[in-house]
VEXPAZA-308271 format. One line per field, with one value per residue: residue in three letters; chain; x, y, z of N, C-alpha, C, O, CB in turn. Coordinates in steps of 0.02 Angstrom, whole numbers, plus 32768, in hexadecimal, padded with zeros to 4 digits. Atoms other than C-alpha are relative to their C-alpha. Glycine has a CB too. Layout:
BEGIN
residu: (ALA / ...)
chaine: (A / ...)
n_u: (X / ...)
n_v: (Y / ...)
n_w: (Z / ...)
ca_u: (X / ...)
ca_v: (Y / ...)
ca_w: (Z / ...)
c_u: (X / ...)
c_v: (Y / ...)
c_w: (Z / ...)
o_u: (X / ...)
o_v: (Y / ...)
o_w: (Z / ...)
cb_u: (X / ...)
cb_v: (Y / ...)
cb_w: (Z / ...)
***
This chain:
BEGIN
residu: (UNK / UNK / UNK / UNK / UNK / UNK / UNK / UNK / UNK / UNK / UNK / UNK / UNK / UNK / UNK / UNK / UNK / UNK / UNK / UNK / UNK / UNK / UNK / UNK / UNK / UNK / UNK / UNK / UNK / UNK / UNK / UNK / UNK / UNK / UNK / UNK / UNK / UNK / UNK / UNK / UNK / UNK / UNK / UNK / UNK / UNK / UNK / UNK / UNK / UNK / UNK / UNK / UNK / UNK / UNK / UNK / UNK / UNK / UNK / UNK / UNK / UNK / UNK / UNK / UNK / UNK / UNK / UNK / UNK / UNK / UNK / UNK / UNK / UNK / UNK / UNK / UNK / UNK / UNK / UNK)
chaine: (A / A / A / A / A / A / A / A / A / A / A / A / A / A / A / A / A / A / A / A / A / A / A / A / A / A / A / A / A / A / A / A / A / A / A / A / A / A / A / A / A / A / A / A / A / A / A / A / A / A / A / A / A / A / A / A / A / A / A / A / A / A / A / A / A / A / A / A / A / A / A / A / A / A / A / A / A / A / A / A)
n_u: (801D / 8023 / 8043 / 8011 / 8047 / 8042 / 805B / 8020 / 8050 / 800C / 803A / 8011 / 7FFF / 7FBD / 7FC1 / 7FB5 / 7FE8 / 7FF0 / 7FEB / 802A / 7FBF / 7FC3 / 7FF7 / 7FAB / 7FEA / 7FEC / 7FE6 / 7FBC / 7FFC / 7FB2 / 7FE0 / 7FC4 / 8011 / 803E / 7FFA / 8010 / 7FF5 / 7FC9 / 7FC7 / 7FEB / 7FB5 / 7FD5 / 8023 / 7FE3 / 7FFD / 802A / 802B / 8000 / 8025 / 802B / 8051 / 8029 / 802D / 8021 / 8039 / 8045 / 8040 / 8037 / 804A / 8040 / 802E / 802F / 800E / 803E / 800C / 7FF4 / 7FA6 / 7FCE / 8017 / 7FDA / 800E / 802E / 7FE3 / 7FF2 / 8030 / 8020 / 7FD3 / 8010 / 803A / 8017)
n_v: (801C / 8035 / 7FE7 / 8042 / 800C / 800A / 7FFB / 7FD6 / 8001 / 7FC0 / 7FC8 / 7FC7 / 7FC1 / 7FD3 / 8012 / 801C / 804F / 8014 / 8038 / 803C / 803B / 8015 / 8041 / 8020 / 8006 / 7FB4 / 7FF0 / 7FEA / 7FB4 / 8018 / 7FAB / 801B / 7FDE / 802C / 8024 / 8043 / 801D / 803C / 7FF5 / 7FE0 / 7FFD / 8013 / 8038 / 802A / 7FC1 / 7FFC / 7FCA / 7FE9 / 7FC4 / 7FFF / 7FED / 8040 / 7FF2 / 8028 / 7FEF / 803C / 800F / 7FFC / 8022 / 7FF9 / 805F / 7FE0 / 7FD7 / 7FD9 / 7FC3 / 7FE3 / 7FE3 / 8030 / 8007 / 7FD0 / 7FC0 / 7FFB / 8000 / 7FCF / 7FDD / 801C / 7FD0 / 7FBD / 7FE6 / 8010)
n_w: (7FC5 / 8016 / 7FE6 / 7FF9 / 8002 / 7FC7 / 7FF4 / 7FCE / 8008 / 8016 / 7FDF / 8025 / 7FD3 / 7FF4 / 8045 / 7FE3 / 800B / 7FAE / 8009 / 7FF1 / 7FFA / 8044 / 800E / 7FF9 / 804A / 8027 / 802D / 7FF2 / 8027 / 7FFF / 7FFE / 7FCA / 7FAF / 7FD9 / 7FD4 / 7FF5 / 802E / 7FF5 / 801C / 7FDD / 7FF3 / 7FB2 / 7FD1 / 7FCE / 7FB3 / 7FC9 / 7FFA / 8039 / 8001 / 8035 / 7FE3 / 800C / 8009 / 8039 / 8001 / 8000 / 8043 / 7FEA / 8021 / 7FD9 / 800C / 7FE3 / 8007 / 7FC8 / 800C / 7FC6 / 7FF3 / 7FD5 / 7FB0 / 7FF4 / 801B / 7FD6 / 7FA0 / 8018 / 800C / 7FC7 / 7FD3 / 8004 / 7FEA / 7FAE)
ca_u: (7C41 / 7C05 / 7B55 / 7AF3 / 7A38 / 79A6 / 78DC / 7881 / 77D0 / 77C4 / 7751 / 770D / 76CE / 776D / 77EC / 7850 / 7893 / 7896 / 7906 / 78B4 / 7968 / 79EE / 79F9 / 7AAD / 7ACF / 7B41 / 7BA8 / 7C6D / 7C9B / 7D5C / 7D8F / 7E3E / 7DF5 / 7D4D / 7D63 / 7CDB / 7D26 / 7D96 / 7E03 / 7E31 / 7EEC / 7F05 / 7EC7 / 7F2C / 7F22 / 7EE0 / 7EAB / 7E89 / 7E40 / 7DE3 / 7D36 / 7CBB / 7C3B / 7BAB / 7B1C / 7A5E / 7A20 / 795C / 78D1 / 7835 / 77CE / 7738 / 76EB / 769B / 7635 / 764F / 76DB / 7761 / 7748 / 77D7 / 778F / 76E3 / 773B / 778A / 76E7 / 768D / 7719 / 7703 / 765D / 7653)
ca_v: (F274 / F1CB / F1A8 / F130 / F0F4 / F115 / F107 / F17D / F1D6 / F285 / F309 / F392 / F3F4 / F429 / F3E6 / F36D / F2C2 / F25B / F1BC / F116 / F0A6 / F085 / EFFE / EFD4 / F004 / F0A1 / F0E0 / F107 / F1B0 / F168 / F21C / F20C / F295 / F240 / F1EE / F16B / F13A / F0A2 / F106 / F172 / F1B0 / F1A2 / F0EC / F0C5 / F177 / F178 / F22B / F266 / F318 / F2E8 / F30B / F273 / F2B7 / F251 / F267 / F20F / F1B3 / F1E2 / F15C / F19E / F0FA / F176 / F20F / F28E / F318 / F360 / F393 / F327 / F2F8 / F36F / F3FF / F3DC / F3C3 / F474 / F4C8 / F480 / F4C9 / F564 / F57F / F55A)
ca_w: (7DDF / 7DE6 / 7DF2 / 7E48 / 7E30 / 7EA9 / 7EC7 / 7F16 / 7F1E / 7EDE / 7F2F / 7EB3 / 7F3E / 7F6F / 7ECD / 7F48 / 7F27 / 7FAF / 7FA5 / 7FC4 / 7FAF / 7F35 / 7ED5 / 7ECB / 7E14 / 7DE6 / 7D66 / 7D74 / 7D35 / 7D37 / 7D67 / 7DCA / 7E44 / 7E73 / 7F14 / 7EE5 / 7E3C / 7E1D / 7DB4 / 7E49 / 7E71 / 7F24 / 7F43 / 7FC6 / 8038 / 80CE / 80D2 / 8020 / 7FFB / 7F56 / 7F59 / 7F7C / 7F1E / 7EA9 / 7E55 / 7E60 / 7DC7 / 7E00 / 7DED / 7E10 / 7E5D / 7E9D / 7E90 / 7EFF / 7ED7 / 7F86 / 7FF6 / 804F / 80FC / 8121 / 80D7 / 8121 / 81D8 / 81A9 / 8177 / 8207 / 827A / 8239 / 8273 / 8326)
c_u: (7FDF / 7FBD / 7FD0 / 7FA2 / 7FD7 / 7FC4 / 7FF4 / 7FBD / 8017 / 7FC4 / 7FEE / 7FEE / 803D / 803A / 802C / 8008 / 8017 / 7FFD / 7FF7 / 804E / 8013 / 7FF6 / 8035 / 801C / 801E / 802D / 803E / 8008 / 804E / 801E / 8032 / 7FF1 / 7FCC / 8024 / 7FE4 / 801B / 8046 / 8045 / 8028 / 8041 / 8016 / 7FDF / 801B / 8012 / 7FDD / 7FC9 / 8011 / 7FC2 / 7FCB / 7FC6 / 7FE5 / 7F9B / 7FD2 / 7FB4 / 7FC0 / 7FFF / 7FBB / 7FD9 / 7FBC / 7FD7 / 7FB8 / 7FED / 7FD6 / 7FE5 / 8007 / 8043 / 801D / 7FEB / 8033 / 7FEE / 7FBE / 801A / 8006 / 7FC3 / 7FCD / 8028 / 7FF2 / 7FAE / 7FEC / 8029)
c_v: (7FBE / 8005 / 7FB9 / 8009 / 8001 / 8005 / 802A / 800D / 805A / 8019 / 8046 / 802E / 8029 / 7FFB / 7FEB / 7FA7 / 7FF5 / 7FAB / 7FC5 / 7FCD / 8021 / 7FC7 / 7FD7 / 8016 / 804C / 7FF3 / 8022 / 8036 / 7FF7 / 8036 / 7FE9 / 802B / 7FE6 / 7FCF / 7FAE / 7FCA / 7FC9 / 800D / 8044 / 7FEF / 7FF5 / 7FD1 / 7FF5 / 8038 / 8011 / 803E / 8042 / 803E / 7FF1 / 7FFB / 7FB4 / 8000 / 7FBE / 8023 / 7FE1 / 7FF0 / 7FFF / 7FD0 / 8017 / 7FC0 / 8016 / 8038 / 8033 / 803B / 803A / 8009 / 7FCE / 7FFF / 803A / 8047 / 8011 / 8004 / 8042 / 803F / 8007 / 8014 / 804F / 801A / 7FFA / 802B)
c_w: (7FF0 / 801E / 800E / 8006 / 8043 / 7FDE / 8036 / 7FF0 / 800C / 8003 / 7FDB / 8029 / 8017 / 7FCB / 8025 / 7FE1 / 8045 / 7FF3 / 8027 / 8017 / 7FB3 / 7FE8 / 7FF3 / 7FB1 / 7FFA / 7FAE / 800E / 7FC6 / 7FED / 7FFA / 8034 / 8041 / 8018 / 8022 / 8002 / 7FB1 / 801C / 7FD3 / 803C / 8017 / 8039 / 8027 / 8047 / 804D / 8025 / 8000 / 7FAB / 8000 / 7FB8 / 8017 / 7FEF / 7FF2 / 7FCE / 7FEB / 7FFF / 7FCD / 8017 / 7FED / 8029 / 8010 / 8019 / 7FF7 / 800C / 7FEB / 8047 / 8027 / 8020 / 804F / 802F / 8003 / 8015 / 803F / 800D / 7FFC / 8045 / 803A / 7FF1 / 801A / 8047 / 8030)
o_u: (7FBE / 7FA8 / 7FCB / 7F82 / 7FE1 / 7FBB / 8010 / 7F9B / 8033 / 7F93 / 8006 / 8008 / 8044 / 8063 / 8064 / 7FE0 / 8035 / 7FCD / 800F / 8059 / 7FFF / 7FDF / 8033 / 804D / 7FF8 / 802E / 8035 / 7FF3 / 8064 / 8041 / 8025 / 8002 / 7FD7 / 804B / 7FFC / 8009 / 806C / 8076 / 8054 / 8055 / 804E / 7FC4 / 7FF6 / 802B / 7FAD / 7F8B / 8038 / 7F8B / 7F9A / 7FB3 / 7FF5 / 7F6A / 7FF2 / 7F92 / 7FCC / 7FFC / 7FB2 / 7FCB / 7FA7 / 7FC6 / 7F93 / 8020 / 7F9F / 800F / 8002 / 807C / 7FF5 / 7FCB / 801E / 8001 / 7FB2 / 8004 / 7FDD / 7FCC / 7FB6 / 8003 / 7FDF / 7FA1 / 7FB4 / 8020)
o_v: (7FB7 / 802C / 7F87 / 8038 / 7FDB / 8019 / 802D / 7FE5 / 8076 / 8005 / 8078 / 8065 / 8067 / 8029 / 8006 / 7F81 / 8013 / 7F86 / 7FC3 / 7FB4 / 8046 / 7F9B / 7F9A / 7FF6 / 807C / 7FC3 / 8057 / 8038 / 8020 / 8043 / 7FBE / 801D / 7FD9 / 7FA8 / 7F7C / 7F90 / 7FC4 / 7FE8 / 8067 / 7FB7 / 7FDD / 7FD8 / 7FDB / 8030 / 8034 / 803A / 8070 / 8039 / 8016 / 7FE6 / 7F8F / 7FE7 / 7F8F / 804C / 7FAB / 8022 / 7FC5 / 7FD3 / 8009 / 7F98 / 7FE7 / 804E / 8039 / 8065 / 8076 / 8003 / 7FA2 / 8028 / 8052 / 8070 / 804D / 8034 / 8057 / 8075 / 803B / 8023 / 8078 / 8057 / 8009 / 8026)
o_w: (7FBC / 8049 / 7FEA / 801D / 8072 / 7FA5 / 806D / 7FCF / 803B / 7FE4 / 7FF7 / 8023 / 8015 / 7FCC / 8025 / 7FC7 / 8071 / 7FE6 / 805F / 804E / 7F86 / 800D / 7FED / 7FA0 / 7FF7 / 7F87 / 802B / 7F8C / 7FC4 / 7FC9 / 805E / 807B / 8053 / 8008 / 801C / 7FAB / 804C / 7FCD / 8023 / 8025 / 8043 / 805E / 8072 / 8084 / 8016 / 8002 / 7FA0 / 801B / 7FB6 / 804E / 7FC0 / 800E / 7FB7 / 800B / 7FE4 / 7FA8 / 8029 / 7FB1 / 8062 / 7FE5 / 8027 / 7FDB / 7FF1 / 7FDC / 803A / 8010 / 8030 / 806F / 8063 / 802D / 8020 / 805F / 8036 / 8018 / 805C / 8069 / 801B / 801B / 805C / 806D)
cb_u: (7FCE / 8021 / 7FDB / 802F / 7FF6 / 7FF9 / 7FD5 / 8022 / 7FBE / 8011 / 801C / 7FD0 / 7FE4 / 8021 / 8023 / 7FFE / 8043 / 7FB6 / 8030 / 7FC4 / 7FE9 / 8051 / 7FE4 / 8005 / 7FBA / 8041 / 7FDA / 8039 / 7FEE / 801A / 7FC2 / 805B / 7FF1 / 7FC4 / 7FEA / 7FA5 / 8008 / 7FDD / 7FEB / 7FD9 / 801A / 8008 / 8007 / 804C / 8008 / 802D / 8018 / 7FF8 / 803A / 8009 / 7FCA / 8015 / 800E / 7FF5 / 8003 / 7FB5 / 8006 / 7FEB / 8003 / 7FD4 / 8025 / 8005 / 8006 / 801C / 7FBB / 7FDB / 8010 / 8052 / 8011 / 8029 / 8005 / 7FD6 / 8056 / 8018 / 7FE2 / 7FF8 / 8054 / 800D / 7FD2 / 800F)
cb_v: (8031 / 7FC3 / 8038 / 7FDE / 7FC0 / 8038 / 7FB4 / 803E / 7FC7 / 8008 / 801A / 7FF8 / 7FEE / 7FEB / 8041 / 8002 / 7FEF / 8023 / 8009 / 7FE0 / 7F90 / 7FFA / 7FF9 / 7F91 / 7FEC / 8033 / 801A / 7FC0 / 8053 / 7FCF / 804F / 8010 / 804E / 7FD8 / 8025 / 8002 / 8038 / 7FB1 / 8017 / 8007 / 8037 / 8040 / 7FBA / 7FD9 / 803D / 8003 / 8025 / 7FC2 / 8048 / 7FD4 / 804C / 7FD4 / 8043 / 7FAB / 801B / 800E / 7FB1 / 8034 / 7FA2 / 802E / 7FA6 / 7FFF / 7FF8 / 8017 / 7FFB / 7FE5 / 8049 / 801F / 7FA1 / 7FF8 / 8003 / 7FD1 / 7FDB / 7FE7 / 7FE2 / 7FB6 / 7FF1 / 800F / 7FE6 / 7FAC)
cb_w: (8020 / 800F / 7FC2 / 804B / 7FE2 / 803D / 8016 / 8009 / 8048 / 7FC8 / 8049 / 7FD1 / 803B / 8046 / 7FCA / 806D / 7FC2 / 8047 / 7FFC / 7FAD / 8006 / 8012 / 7FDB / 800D / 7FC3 / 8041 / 7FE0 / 7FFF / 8039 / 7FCC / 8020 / 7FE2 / 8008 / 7FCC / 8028 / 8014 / 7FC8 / 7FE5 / 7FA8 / 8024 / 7FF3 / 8036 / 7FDE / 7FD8 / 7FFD / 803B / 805D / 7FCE / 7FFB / 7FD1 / 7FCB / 804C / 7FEC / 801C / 7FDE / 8010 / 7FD9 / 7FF6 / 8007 / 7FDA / 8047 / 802C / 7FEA / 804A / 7FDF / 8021 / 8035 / 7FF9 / 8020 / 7FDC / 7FB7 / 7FFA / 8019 / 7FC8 / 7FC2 / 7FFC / 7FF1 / 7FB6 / 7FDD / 8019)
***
C-alpha cells in the first residue's frame, strides 16, 4: 500500500488521531495491484476492481490530554 504523509492532533482521552491536512508527500509501494501506485496494471481501465487502499504516515503536530470533540459531543449526548 502506498503511504502518504499527514498532521494531525492526537487526543489521549480517547486514543484518536484526528487529521489536520496532508502535506503532499507519499511513498509508492510499486505494487501492480495498488490502485494508487504508478506501477499499477490496469492504467488505462475505466472500471478497475483493485483495491484503492493507502496508508497514513502520522505526524503528531499537537497533543491533547482530553477527549476529541467527537467523543465529547458523544458523551454529552449520552446524558440528556
Amino acid at each position: 500500500m502506498c503511504t502518504y504523509e499527514c498532521f494531525g492532533d492526537y487526543y489521549r482521552g480517547c486514543q484518536h488521531y484526528v487529521v489536520r491536512y496532508y502535506s503532499g508527500s507519499s511513498a509508492d509501494c510499486l505494487s501492480q495491484d495498488c490502485k494508487t501506485s504508478s506501477e499499477h496494471k490496469h492504467k488505462t481501465a475505466r472500471d478497475c476492481l483493485c483495491p484503492k487502499v493507502h496508508n497514513d504516515a502520522r505526524k503528531v503536530v499537537n497533543m491533547f490530554q482530553f477527549k476529541c470533540d467527537t467523543c465529547m459531543e458523544n458523551a454529552r449526548s449520552r446524558y440528556r
